[in-house]
C-alpha positions in Angstrom: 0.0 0.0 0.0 1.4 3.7 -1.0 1.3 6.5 1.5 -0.5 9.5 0.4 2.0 12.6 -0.2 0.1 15.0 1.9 -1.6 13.9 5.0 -4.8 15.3 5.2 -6.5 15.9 8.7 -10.6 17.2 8.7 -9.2 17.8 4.6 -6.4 20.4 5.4 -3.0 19.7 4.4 -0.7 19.0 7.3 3.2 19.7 6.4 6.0 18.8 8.4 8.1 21.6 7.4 11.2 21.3 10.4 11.8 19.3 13.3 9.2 21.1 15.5 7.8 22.8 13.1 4.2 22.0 11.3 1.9 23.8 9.0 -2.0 23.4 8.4 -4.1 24.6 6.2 -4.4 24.6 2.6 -2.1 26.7 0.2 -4.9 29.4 -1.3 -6.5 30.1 1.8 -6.3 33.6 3.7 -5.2 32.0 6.6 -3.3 28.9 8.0 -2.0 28.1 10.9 1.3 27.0 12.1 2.2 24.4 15.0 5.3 24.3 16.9 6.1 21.3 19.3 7.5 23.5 22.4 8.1 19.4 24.3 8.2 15.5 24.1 7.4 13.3 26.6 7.7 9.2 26.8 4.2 7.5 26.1 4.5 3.5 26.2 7.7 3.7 24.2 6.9 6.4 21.7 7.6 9.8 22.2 4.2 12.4 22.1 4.4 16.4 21.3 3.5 18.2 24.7 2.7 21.0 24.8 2.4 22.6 21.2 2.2 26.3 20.2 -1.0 27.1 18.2 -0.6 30.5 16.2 -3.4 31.5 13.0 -1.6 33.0 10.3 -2.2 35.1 7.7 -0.6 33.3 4.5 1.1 36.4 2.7 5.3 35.4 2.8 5.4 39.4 2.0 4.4 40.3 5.7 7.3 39.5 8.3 6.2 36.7 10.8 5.4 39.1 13.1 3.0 40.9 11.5 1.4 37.4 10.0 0.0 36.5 13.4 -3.5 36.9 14.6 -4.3 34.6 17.0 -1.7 32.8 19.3 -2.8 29.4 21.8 -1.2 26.8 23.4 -2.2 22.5 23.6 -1.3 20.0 25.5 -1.0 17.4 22.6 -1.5 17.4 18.8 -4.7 16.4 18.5 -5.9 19.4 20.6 -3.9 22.0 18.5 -5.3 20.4 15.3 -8.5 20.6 17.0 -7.8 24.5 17.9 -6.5 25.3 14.2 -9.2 23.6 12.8 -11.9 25.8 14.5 -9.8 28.9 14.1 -8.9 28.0 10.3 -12.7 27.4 9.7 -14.0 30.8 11.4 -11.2 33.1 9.6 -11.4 31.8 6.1 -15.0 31.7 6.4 -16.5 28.3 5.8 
């Protein structure tokens, strides 16, 4: 069986881009948001990201990253902050 390319979560793209460093949302929106793993932690063998940083981003690379941020949050694990970005993502493009 072939992976997909792009993982998809709630049908936004989910990218790996570094390390600790994930985006979500789909390239032609207004808005994405970006996830940064702040911690690991040991869960029966594997390790989980605790806690992640949540921020919803305008998606202009002209603007410098300060002035791409609108909303900034915090989750304990990844589910929660695609859970978060989901709900922001879904109120600022307006679907």
């Amino acid at each position: 069986m072939k992976l997909p390319e792009v993982f998809k979560y709630r049908g936004r793209e989910v990218y790996k881009i570094k390390n600790n460093l994930i985006h979500y949302g789909r390239p032609n929106d207004k808005f994405i948001a970006v996830l940064v793993v702040l911690g690991t932690e040991e869960y029966k063998g594997y390790k989980i990201s605790s806690p992640l940083s949540v921020e919803l981003q305008i998606n202009n690379p002209k603007l410098t990253v300060k002035e791409r941020v609108v909303k900034k949050g915090e989750a304990d694990n990844l589910y929660k902050a695609l859970e978060l970005a989901h709900v922001w993502l879904t109120q600022a493009n307006g679907e």
